[in-house]
Biopython code that builds the backbone (N, CA, C, O; Angstrom):
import numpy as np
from Bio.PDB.StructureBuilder import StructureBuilder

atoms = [
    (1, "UNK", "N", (39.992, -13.389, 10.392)),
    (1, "UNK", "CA", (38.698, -14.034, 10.248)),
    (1, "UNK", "C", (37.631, -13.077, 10.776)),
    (1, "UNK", "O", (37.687, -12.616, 11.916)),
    (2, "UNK", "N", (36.658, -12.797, 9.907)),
    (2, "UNK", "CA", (36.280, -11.682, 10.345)),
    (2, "UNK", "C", (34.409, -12.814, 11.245)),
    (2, "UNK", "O", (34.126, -14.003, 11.101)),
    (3, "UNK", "N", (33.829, -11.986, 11.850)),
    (3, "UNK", "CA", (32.649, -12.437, 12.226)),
    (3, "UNK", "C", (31.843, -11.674, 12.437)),
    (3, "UNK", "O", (31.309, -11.636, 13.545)),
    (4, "UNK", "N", (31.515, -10.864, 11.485)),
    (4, "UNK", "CA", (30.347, -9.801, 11.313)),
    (4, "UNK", "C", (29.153, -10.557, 10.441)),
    (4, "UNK", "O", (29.170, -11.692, 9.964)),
    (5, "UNK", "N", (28.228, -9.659, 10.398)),
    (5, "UNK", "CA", (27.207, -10.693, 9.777)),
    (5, "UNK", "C", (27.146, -10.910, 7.942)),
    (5, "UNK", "O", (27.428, -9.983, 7.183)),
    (6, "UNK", "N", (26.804, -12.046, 7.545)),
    (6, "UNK", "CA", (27.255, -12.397, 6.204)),
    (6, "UNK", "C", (26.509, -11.206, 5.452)),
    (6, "UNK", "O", (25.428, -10.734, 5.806)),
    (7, "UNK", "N", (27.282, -10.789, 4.329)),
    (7, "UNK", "CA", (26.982, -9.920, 3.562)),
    (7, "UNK", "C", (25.989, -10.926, 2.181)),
    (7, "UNK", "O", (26.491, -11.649, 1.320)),
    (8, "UNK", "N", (24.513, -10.628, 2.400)),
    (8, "UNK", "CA", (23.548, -10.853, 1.642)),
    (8, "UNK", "C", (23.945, -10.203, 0.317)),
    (8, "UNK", "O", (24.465, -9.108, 0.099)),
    (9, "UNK", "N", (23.346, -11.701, -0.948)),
    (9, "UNK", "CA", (23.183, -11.311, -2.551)),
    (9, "UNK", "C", (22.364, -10.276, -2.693)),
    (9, "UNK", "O", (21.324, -9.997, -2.098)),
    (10, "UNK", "N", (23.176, -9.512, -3.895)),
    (10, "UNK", "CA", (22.430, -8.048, -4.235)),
    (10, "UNK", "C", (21.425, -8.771, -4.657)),
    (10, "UNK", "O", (20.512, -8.541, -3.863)),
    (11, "UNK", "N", (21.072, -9.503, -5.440)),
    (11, "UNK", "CA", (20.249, -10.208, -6.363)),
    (11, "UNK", "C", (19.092, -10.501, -5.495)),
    (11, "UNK", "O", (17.931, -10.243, -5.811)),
    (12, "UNK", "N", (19.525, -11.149, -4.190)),
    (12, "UNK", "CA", (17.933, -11.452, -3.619)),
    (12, "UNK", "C", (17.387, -10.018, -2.812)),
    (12, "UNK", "O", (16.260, -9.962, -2.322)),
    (13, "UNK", "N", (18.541, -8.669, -2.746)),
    (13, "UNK", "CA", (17.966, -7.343, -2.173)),
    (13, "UNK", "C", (17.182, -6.850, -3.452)),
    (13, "UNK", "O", (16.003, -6.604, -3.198)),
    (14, "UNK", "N", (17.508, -6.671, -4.609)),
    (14, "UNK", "CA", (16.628, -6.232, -5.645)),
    (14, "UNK", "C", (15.518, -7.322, -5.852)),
    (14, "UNK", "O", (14.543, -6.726, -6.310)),
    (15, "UNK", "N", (15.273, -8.492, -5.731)),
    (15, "UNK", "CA", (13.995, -8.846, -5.809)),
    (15, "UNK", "C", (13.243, -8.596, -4.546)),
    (15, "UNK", "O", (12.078, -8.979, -4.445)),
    (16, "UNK", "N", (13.797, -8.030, -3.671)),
    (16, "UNK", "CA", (12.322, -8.285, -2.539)),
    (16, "UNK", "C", (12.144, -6.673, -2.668)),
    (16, "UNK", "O", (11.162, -6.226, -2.076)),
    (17, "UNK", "N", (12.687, -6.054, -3.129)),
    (17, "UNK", "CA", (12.130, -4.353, -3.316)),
    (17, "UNK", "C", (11.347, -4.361, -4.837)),
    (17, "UNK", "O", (10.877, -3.322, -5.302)),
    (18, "UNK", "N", (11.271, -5.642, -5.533)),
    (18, "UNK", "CA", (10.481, -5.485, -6.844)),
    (18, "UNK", "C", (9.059, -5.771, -6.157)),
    (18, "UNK", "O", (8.629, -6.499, -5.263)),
    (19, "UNK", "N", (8.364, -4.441, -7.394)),
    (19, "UNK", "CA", (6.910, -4.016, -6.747)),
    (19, "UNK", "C", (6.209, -5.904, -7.239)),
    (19, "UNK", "O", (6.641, -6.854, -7.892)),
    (20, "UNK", "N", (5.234, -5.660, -6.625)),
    (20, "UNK", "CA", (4.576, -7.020, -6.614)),
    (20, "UNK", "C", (5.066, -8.126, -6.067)),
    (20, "UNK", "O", (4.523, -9.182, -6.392)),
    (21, "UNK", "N", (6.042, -8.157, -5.245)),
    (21, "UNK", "CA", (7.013, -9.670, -4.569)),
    (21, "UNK", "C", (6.223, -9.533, -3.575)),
    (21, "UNK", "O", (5.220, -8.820, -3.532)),
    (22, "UNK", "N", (6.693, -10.274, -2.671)),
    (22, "UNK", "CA", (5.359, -11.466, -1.700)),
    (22, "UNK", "C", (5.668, -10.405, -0.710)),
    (22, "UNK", "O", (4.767, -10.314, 0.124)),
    (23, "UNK", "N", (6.358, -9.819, -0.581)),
    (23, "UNK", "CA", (6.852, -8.641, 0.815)),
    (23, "UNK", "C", (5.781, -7.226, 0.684)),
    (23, "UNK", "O", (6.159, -6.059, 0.779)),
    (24, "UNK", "N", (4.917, -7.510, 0.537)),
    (24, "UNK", "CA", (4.254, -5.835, -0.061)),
    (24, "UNK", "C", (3.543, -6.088, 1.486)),
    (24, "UNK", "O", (3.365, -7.008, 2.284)),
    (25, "UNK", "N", (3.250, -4.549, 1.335)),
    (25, "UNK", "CA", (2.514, -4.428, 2.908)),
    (25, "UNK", "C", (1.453, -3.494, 2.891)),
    (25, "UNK", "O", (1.579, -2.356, 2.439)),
    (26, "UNK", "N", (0.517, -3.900, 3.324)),
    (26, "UNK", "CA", (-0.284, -2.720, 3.077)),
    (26, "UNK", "C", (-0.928, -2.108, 4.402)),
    (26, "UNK", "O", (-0.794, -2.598, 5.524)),
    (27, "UNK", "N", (-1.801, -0.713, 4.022)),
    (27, "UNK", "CA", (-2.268, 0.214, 4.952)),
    (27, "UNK", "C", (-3.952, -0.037, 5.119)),
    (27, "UNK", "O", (-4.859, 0.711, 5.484)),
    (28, "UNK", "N", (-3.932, -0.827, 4.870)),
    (28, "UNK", "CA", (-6.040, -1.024, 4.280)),
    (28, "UNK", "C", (-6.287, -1.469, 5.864)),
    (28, "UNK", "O", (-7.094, -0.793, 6.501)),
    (29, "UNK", "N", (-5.568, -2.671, 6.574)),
    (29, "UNK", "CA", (-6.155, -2.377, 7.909)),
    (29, "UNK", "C", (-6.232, -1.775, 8.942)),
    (29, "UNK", "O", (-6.903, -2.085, 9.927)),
    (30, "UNK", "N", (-5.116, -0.289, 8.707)),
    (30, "UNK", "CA", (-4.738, 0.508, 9.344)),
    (30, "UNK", "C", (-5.909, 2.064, 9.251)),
    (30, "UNK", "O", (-6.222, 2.934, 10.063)),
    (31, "UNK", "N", (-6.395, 1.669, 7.299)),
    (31, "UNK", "CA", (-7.512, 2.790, 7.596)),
    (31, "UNK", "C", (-8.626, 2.031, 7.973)),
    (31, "UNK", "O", (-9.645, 2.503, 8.476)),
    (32, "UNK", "N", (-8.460, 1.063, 7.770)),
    (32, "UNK", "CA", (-10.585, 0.216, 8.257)),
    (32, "UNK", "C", (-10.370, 1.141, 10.089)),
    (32, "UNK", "O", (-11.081, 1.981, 10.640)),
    (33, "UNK", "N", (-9.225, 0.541, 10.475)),
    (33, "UNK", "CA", (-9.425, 0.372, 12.308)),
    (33, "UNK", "C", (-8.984, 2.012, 12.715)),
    (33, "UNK", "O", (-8.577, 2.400, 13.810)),
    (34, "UNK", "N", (-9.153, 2.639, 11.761)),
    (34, "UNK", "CA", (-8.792, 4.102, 12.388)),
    (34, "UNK", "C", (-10.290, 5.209, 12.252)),
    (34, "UNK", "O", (-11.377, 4.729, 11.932)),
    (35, "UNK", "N", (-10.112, 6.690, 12.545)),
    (35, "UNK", "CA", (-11.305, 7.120, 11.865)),
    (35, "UNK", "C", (-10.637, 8.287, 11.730)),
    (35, "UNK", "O", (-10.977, 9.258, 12.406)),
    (36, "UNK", "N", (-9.512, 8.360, 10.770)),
    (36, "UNK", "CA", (-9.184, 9.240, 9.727)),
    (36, "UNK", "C", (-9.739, 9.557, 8.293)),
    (36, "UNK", "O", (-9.344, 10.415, 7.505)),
    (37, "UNK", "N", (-10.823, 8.585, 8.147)),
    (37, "UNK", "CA", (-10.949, 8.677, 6.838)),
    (37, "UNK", "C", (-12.612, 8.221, 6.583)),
    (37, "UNK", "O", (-13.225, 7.261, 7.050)),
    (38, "UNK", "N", (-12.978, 9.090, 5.840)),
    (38, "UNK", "CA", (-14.781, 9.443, 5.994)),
    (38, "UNK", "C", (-15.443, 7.661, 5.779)),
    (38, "UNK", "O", (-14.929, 6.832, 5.028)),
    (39, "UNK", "N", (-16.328, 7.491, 6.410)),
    (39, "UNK", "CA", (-17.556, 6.287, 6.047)),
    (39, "UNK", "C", (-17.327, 5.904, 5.199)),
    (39, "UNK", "O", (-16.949, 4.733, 5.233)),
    (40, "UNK", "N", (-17.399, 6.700, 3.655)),
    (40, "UNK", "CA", (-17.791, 5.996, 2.616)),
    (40, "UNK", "C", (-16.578, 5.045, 2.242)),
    (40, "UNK", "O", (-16.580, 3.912, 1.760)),
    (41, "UNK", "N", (-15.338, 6.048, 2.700)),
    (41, "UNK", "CA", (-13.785, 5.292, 2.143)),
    (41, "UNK", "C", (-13.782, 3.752, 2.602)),
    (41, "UNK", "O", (-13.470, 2.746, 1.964)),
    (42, "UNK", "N", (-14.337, 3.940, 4.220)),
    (42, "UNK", "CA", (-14.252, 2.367, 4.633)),
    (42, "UNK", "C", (-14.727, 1.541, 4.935)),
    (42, "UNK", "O", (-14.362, 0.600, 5.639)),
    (43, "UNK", "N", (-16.472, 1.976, 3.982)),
    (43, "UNK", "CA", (-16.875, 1.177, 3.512)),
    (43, "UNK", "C", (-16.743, 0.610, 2.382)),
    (43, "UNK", "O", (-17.228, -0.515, 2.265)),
    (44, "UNK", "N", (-16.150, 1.139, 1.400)),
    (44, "UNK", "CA", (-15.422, 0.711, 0.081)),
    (44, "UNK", "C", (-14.166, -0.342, 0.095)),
    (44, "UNK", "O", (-13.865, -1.316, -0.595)),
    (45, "UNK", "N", (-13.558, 0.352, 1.261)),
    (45, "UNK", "CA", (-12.468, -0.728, 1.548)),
    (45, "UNK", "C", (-13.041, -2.019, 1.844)),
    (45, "UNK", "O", (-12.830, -3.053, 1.210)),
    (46, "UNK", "N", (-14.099, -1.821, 3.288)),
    (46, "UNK", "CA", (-14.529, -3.529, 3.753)),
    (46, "UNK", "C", (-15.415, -3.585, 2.553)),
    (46, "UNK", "O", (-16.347, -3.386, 3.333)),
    (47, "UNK", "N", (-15.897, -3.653, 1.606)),
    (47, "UNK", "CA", (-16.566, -4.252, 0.590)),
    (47, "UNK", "C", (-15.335, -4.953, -0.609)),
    (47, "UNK", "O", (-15.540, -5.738, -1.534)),
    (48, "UNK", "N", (-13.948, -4.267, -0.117)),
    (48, "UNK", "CA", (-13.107, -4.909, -1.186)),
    (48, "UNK", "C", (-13.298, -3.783, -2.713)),
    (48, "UNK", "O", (-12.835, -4.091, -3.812)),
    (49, "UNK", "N", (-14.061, -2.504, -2.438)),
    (49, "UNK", "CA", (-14.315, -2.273, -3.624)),
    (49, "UNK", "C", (-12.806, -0.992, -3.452)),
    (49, "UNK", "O", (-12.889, -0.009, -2.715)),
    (50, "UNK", "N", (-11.746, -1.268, -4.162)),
    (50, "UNK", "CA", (-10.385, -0.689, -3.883)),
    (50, "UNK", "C", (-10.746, 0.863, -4.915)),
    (50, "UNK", "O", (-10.793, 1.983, -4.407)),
    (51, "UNK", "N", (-10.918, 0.648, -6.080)),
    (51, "UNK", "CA", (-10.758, 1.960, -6.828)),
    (51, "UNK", "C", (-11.740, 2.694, -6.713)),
    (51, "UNK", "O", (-11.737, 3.674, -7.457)),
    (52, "UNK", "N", (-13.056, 2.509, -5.675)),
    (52, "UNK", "CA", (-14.282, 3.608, -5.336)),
    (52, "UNK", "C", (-13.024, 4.166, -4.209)),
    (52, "UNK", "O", (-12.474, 5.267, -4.208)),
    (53, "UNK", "N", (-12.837, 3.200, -3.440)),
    (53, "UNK", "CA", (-11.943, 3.556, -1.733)),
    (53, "UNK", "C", (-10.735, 5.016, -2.245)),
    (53, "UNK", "O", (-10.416, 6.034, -1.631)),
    (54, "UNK", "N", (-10.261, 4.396, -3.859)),
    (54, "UNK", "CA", (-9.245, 5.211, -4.111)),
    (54, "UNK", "C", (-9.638, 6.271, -4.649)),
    (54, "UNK", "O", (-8.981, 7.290, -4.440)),
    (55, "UNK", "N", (-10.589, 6.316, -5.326)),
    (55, "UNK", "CA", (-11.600, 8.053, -5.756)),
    (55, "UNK", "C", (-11.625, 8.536, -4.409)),
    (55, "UNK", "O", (-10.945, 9.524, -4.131)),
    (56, "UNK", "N", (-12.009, 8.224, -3.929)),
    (56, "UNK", "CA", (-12.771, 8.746, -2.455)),
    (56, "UNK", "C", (-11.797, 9.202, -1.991)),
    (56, "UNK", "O", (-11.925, 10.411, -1.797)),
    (57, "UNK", "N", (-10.544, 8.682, -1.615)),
    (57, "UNK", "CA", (-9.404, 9.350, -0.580)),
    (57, "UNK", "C", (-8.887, 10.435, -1.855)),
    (57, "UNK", "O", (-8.882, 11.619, -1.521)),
    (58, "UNK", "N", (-8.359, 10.058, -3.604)),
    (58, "UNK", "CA", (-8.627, 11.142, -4.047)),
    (58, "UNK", "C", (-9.157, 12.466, -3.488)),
    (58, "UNK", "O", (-8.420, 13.286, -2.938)),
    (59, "UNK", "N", (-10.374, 12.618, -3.644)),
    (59, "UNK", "CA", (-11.135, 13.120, -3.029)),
    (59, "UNK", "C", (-11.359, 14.194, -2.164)),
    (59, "UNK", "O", (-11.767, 15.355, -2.180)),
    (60, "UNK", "N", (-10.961, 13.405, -1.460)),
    (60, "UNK", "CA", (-11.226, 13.593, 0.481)),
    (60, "UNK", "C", (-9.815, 14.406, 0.488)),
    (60, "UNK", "O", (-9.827, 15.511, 1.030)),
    (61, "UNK", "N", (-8.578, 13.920, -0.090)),
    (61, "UNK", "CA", (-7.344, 14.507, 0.369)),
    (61, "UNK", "C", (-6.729, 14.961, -0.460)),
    (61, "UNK", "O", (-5.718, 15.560, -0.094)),
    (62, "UNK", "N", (-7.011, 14.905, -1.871)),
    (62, "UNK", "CA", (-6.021, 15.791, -2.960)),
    (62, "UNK", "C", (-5.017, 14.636, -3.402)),
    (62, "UNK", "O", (-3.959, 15.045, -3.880)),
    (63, "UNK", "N", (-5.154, 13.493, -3.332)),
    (63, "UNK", "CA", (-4.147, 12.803, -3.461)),
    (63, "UNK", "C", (-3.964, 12.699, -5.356)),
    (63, "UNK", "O", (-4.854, 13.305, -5.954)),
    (64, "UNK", "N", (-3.363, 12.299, -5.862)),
    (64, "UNK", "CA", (-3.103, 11.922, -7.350)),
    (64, "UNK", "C", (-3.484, 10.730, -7.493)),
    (64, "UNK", "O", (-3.752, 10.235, -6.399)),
    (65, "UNK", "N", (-3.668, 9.870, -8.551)),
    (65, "UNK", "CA", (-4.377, 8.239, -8.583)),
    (65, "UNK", "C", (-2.683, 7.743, -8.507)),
    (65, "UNK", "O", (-2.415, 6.593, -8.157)),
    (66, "UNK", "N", (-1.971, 8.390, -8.744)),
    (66, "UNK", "CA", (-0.477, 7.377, -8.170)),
    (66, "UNK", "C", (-0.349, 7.397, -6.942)),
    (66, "UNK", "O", (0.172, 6.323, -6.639)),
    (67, "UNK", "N", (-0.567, 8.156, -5.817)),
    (67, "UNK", "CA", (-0.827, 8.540, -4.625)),
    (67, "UNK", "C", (-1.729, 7.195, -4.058)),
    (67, "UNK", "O", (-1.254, 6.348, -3.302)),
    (68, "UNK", "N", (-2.876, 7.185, -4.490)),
    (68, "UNK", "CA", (-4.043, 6.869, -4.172)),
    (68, "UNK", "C", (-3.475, 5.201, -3.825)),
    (68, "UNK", "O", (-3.368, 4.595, -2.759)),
    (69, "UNK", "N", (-3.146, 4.762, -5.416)),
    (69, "UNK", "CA", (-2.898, 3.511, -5.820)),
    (69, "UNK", "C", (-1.931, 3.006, -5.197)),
    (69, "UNK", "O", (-2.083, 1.784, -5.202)),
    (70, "UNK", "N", (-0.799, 3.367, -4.538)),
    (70, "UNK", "CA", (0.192, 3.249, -4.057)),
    (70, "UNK", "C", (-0.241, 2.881, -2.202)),
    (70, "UNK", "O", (0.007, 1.954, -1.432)),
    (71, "UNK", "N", (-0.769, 3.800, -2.138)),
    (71, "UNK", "CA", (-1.519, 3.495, -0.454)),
    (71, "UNK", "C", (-2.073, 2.193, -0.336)),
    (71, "UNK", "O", (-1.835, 1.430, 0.600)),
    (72, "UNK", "N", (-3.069, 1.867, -1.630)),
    (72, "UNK", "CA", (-3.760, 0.699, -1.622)),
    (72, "UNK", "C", (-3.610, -0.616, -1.822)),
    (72, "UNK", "O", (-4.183, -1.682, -1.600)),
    (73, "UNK", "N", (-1.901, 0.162, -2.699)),
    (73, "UNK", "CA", (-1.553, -1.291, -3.528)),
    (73, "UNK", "C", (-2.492, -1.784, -4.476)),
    (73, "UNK", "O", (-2.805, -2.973, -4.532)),
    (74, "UNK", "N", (-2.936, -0.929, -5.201)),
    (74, "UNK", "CA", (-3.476, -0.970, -6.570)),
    (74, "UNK", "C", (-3.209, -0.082, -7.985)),
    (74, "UNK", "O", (-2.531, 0.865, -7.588)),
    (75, "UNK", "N", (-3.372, 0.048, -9.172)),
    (75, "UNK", "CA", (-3.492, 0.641, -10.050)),
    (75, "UNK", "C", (-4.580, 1.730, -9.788)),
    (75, "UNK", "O", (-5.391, 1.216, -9.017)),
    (76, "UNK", "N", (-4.912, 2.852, -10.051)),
    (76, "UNK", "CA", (-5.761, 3.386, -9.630)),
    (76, "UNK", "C", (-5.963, 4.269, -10.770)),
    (76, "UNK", "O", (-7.063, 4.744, -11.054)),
    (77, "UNK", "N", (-4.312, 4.602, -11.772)),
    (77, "UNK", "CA", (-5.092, 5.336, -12.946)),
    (77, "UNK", "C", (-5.080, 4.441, -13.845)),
    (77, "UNK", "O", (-5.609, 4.654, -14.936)),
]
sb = StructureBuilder()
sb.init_structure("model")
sb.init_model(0)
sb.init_chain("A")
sb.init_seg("    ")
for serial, (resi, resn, name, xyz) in enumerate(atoms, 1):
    if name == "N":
        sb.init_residue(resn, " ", resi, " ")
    sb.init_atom(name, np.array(xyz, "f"), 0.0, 1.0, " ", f" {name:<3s}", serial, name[0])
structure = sb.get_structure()
């Protein structure tokens, strides 16, 4: 009899790694409360305006709009 811990459905591990499930996490209050990242970015962010925020770090850092979009948890191209 074994008593290790129950071995979880693959089925519910592949839905919580599908993009868009309720588990997404994001970095947006991590750049508002930091000052890594110029004025304009976070003021774009606290305005909610996501794809200026994502030009901008573009931008600012060389990122790619999959880069960008991915940080934000948005589409960006």
């Amino acid at each position: 009899m074994s008593r290790g811990l129950p071995i979880s459905n693959l089925n519910d591990q592949k839905s919580a790694q599908t993009p868009g499930s309720s588990t997404n996490f994001s970095v947006i209050p991590l750049l508002l409360a930091g000052q890594s990242i110029s004025p304009e970015a976070r003021q774009a962010l606290r305005d909610n305006r996501l794809k200026d925020a994502a030009v901008i770090l573009m931008e600012e850092y060389g990122l790619s709009c999959v880069e960008a979009g991915d940080l934000l948890n948005i589409t960006a191209c």
